[in-house]
C-alpha positions in Angstrom: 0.0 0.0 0.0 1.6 3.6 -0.9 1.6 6.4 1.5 -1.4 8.2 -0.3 -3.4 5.0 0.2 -2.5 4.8 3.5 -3.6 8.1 4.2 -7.3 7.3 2.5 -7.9 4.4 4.5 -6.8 6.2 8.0 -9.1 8.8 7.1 -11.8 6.6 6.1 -11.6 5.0 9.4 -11.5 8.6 11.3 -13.2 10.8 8.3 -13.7 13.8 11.5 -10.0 13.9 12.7 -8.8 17.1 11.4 -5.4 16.9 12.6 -5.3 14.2 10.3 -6.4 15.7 7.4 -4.4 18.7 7.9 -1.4 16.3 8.1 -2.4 14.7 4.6 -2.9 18.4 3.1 0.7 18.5 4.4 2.2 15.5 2.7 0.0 16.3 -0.4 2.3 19.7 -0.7 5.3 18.2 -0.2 4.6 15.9 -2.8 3.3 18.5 -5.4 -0.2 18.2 -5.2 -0.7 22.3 -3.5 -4.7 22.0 -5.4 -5.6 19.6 -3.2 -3.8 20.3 -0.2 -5.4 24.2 -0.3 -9.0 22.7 -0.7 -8.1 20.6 2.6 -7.3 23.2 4.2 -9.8 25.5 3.2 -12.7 22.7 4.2 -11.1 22.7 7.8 -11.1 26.1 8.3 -14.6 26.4 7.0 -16.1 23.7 9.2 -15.0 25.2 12.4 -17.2 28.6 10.9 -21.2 28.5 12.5 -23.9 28.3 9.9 -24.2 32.2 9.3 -20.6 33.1 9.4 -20.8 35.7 6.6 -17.4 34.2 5.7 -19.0 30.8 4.6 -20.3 32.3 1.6 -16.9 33.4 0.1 -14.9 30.4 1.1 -17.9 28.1 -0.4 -17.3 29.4 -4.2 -13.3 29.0 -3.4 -14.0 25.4 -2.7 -16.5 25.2 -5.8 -14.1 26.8 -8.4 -11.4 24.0 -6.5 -13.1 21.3 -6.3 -14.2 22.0 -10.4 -10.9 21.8 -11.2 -9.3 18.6 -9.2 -12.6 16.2 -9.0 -11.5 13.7 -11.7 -7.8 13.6 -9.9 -9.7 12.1 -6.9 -12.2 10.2 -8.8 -12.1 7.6 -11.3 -14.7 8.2 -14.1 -16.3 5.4 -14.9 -18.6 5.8 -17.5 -21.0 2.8 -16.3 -21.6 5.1 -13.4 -22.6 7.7 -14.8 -24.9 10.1 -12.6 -23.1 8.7 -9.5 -22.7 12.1 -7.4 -20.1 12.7 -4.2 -19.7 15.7 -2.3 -16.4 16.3 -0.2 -15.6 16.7 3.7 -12.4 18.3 4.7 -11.1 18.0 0.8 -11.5 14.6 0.3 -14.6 13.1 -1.4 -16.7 11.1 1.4 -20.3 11.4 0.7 -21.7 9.1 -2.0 -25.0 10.1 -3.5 -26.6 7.6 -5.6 -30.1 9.1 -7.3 -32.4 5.8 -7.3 -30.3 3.3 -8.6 -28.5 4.7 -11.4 -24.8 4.1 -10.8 -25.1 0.8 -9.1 -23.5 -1.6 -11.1 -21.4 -4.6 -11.5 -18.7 -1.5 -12.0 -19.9 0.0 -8.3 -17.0 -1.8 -6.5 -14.2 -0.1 -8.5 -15.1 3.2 -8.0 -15.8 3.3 -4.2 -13.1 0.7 -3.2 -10.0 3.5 -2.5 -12.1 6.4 -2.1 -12.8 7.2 1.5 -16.5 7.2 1.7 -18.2 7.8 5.6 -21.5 9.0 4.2 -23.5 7.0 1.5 -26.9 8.3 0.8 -29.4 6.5 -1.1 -32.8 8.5 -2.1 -36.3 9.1 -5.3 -34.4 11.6 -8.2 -37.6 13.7 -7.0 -37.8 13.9 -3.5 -35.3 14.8 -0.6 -32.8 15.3 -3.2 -32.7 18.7 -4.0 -29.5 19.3 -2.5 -26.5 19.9 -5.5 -23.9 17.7 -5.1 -19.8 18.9 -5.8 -19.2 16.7 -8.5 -21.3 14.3 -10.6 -19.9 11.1 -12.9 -20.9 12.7 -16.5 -22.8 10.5 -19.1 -21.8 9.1 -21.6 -23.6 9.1 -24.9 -21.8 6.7 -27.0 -21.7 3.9 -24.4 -25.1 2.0 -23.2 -26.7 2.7 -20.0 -26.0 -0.9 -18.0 -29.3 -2.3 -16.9 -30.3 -1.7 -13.2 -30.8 -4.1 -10.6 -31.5 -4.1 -7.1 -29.0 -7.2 -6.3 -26.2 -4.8 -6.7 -27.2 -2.4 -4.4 -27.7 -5.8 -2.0 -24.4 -7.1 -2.6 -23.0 -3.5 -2.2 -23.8 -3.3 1.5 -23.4 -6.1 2.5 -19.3 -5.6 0.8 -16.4 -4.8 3.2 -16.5 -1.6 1.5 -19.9 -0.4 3.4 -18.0 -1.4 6.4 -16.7 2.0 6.2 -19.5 4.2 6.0 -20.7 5.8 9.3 -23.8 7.9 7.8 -26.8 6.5 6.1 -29.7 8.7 4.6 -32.5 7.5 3.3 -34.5 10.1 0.4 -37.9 9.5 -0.9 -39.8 6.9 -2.1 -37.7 3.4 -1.7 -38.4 0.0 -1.8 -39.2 -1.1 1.6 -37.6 -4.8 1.3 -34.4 -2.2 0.6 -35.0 -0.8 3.7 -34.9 -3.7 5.4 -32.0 -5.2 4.3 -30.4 -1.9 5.4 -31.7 -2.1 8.8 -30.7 -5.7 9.1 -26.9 -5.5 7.7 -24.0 -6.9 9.4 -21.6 -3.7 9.5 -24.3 -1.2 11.0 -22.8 -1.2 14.4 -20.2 1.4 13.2 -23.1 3.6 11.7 -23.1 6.7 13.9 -26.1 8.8 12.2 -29.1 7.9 10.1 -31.5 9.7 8.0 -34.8 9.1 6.6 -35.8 11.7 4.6 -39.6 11.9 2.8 -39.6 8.3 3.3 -42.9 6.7 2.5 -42.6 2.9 2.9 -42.0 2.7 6.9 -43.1 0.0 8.8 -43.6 -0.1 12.5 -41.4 -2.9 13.0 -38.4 -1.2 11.2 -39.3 2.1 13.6 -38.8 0.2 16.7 -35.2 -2.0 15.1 -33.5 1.6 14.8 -34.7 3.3 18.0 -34.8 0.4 19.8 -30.9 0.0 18.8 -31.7 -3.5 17.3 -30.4 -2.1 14.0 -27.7 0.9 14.7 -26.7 -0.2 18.7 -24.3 2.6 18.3 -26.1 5.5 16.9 -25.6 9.3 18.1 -27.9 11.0 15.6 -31.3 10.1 14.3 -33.6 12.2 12.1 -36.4 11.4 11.0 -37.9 14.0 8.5 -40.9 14.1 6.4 -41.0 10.1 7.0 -44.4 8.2 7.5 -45.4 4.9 9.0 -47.1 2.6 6.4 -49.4 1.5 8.6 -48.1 -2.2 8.9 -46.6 -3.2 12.1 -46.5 -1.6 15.6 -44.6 1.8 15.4 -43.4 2.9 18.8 -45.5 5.3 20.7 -45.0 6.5 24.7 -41.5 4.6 25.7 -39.9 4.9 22.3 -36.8 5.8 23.7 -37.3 4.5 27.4 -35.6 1.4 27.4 -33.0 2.0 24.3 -29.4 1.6 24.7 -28.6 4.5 22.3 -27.7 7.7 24.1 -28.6 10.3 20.7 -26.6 13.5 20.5 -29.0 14.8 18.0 -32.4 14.0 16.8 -34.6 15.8 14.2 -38.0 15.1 13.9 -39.7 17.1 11.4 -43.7 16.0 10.3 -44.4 13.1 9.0 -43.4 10.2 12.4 -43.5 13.4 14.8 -47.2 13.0 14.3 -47.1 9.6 16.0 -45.0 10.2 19.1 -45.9 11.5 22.4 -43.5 14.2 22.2 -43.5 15.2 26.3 -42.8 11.8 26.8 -40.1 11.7 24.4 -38.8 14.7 26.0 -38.5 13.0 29.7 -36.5 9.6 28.3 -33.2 9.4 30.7 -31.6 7.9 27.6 -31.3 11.6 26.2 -29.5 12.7 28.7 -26.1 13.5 26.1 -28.1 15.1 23.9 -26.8 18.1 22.2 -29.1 19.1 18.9 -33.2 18.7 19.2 -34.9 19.5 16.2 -38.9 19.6 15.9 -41.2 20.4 13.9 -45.0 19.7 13.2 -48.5 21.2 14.6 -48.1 18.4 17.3 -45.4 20.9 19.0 -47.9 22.6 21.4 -47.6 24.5 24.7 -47.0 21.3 26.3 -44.0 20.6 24.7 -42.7 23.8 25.7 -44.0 23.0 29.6 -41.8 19.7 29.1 -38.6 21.3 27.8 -38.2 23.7 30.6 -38.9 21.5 33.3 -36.6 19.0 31.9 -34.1 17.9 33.9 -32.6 15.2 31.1 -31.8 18.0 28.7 -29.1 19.7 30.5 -26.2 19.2 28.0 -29.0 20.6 25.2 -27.0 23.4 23.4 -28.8 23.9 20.2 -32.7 23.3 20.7 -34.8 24.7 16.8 -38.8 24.5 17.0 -40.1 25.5 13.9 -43.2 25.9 12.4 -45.3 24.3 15.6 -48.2 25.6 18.2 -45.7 26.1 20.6 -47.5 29.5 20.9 -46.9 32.3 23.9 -47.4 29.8 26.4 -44.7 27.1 25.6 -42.3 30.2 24.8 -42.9 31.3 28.4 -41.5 27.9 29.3 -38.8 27.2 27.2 -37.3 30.9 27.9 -37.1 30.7 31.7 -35.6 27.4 32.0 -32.8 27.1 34.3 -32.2 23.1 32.7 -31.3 24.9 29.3 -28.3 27.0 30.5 -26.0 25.2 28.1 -28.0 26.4 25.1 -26.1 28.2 22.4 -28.7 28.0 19.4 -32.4 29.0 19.6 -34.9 28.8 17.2 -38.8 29.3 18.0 -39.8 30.1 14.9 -43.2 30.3 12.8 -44.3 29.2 16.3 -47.1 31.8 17.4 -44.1 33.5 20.1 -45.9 36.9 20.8 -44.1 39.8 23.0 -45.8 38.4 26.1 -43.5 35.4 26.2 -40.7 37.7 27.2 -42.4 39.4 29.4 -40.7 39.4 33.1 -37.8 37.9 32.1 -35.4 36.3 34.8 -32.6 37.9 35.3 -30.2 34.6 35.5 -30.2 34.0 31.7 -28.2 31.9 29.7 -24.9 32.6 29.9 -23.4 31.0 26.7 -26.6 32.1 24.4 -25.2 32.8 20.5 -27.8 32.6 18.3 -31.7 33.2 18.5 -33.9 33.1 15.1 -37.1 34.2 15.8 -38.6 34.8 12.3 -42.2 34.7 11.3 -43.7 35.4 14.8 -45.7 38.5 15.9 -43.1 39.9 18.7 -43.6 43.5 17.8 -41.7 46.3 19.3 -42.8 45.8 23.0 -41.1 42.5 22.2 -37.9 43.5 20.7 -37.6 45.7 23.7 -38.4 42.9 26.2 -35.5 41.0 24.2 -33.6 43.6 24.8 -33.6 43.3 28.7 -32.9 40.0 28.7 -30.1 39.3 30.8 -29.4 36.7 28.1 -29.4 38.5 25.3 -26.0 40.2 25.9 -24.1 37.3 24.8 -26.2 36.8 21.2 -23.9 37.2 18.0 -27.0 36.2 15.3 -29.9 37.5 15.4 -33.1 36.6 13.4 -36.0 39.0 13.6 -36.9 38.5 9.7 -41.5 39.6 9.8 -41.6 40.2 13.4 -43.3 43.2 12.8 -40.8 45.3 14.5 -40.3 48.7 13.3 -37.5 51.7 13.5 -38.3 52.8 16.5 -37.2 49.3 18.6 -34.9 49.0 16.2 -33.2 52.6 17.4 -33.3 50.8 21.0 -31.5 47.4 20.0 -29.1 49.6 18.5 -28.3 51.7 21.4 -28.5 48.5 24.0 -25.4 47.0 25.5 -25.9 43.8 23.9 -25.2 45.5 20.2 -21.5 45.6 20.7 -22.0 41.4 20.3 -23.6 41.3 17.1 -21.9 40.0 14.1 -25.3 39.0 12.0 -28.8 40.5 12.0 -31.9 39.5 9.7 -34.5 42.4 10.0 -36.0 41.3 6.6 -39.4 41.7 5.9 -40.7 44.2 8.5 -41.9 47.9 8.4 -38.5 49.4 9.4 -38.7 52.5 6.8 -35.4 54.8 5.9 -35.7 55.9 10.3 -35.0 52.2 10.9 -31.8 51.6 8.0 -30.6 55.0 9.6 -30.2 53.9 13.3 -28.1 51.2 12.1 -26.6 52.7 9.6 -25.0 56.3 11.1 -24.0 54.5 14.1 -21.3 51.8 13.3 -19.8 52.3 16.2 -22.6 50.9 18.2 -22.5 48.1 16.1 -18.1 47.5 16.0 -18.8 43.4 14.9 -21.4 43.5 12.8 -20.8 41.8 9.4 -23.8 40.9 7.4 -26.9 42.9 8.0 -30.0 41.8 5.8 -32.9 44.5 5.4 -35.2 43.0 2.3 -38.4 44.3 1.6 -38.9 46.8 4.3 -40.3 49.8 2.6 -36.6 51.4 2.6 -36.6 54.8 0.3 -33.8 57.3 0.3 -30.0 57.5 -0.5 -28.4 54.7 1.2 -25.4 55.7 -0.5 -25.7 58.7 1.5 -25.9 57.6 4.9 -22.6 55.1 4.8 -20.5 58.2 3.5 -17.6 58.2 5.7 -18.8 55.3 7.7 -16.4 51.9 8.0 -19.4 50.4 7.0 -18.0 50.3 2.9 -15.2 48.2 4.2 -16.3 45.8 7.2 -19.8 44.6 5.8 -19.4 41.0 4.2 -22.7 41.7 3.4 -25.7 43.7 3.0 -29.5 42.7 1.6 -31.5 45.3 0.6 -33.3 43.1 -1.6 -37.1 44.2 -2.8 -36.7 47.7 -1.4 -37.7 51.1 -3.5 -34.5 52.4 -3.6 -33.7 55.0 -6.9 -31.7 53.6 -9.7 -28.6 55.6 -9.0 -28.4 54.8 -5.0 -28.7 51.3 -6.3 -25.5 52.0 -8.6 -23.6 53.7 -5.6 -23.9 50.5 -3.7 -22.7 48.3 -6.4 -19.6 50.7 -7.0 -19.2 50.5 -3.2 -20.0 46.8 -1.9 -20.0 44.6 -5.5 -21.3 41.1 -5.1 -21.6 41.9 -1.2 -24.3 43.6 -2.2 -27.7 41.9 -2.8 -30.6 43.8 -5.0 -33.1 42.9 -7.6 -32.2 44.8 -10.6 
């Protein structure tokens, strides 16, 4: 085995160990590969960035326009694989993305074999696919398309190769007896997260194998979005997690199952207590949910906690935000949840001390609850901020601005609102309120006058990564200042 092979298979085996990645980007150099050591690099650097880092943006073409030019150095084409897609992970290609089953072949084996895959996903061409991939296998024309079939797919998980992979999704509609053989495989015990996506075709049985740990004994991450019991079998209700072995760091349940569970119940499991990352979302979410969350004494090491698009309403808000068991959170997200500006009303004065990050778009807070934000004790540690149609207008706006907890903010979404030139020019002609701020998105928010004007001699031309004033009835030549001043920072509807 040569030293690049070597290299593969350690990182197949640990495809999260950065160190060892960076040590490969080094070796790579050395040995006059600099491409594909700088798209290493560049993936490392850009994992360790949160989800609204304005600088994700910019380093995600870099890697684009990279990963253009050096896929086929890392990837064998062959031409019986056509449509076979892979994205990469800290510069090396480790998600597989098969659409159906085009791809899977008698030829399958020689392109995965030295290629160090950890994620294979499986999924309709239609549904829960509508993620790009970095690189696809191109057709072609003057060769015939092999004929499909199912064995392959078979004999390719149960190969040493699928020993390997530690992530498994599951998109759209698949053939159950597929599904089965997945959740009955003989290398699933190093399968760390699983994912069934718009998945149709689930029966009760296979619900229980994965939570049950029957299937995945040593799963840390279970989401299960969009996905819906076939009504065969008995899907687990009540004690779904009660008596599992798995201890979950994450789990996502969006629709679809959620509207099976006894979510409170759920919620109390002592087998949750290492989780990390709980993600719901469905009409099922009511104030009892939130009731449960607060009190919960299981959730403790819960640092990122998104409700979306649920009853939760004022009532389960009030909950959730004067919990003392959630003082690890870093991430919260209550939103399109019916969260009104009682819910912050009489705020504690403990808070949470390591808050980042609150989104709370599409909810009727209204000034009186922008300034009850604004009190809270918590909110002086908040970097991102999401207040996209909240109602709010320039005159809270002025307060957040002149608050101690501006000096913290590096991202605000305001789009959508009835802010008005008064609101862009409290944030606007004081910059030094707001000394991190880097991305500030004010769309469609009934925004007239010279823009231009108001950052004259601001260091707003030159510290903004980026500013949205997208679907606002600005005058054609402010809109022509801006693009002299910010370029593709800048984003407006021509």
């Amino acid at each position: 085995m040569n030293e690049e092979a070597a290299f593969l298979r350690a990182i197949a085996e640990s495809p999260r160990d950065e160190l060892l990645h960076l040590i490969f980007a080094d070796w790579l150099e050395e040995n006059g590969h600099a491409d594909r050591s700088e798209l290493i690099r560049l993936q490392v650097l850009s994992s360790r960035l949160g989800d609204t880092d304005p600088q994700r943006q910019p380093m995600r073409r870099q890697e684009r326009a990279i990963i253009a030019r050096l896929a086929t150095q890392w990837i064998v084409e062959i031409p019986e694989c056509h449509g076979v897609g892979f994205n990469f992970r800290l510069g090396v290609p480790s998600e597989v993305v098969f659409r159906g089953y085009q791809g899977i072949n008698a030829h399958t084996f020689r392109l995965l074999e030295n290629l160090p895959i950890a994620r294979f996903v499986l999924g309709n061409s239609s549904r829960g696919m509508t993620r790009p991939v970095d690189y696809r296998i191109p057709h072609d024309e003057s060769r015939p398309t092999p004929t499909i079939d199912r064995r392959y797919l078979e004999a390719l998980i149960s190969n040493p190769w699928f020993a390997r992979v530690r992530e498994i999704v599951l998109c759209g509609v698949l053939d159950s007896s597929i599904n089965r053989r997945l959740y009955s495989g003989s290398s699933l015990e190093r399968i760390r997260s699983l994912t069934l996506s718009d998945v149709d075709e689930v029966e009760g049985n296979d619900i229980n194998r994965i939570v049950r740990g029957n299937a995945f004994p040593n799963l840390e991450v279970l989401r299960l979005n969009s996905t819906y019991w076939n009504g065969r079998g008995v899907p687990a209700v009540g004690d779904v997690f009660r008596n599992s072995p798995i201890r979950l760091r994450e789990l996502s349940m969006v629709g679809g199952l959620c509207q099976r569970f006894d979510l409170p119940d759920i919620l109390r499991s002592p087998n949750l207590e290492l989780l990390e990352t709980l993600e719901i979302s469905s009409d099922v979410v009511t104030h009892e949910v939130g009731r449960t969350l607060g009190g919960s004494h299981v959730l403790r090491n819960l640092q990122t906690l998104r409700i979306d698009h649920s009853e939760l309403g004022e009532a389960g808000a009030f909950w959730i935000l004067r919990s003392r068991n959630l003082r690890n959170l870093r991430r919260l997200t209550l939103a399109s949840s019916k969260v009104s500006a009682d819910s912050f009303a009489r705020m504690p004065k403990n808070g949470w001390p390591k808050l980042e990050e609150i989104d709370l778009s599409v909810n009727p807070i209204r000034d009186d609850g922008m300034r009850e934000l604004i009190r809270w004790r918590a909110f002086d540690t908040v970097r991102f901020l999401n207040l996209r149609t909240t109602f709010v207008t320039g005159a809270s706006l002025r307060e957040l601005v002149f608050s101690e907890a501006a000096a913290n903010l590096e991202w605000i979404d305001l789009g959508n609102n009835d802010l008005g030139i008064d609101g862009a020019r409290a944030i606007l002609q004081n910059p030094d309120r707001l000394p991190k701020l880097r991305w500030l998105k004010l769309a469609s928010n009934g925004i007239r006058g010279e823009i231009s004007k108001l950052i004259a001699d601001t260091p707003w031309p030159t510290r903004l990564q980026g500013l949205d004033l997208w679907n606002n009835p600005l005058t054609r030549s402010d809109v022509a200042s801006l693009r002299r001043i910010f370029g593709d920072r800048l984003a407006f509807e021509d």
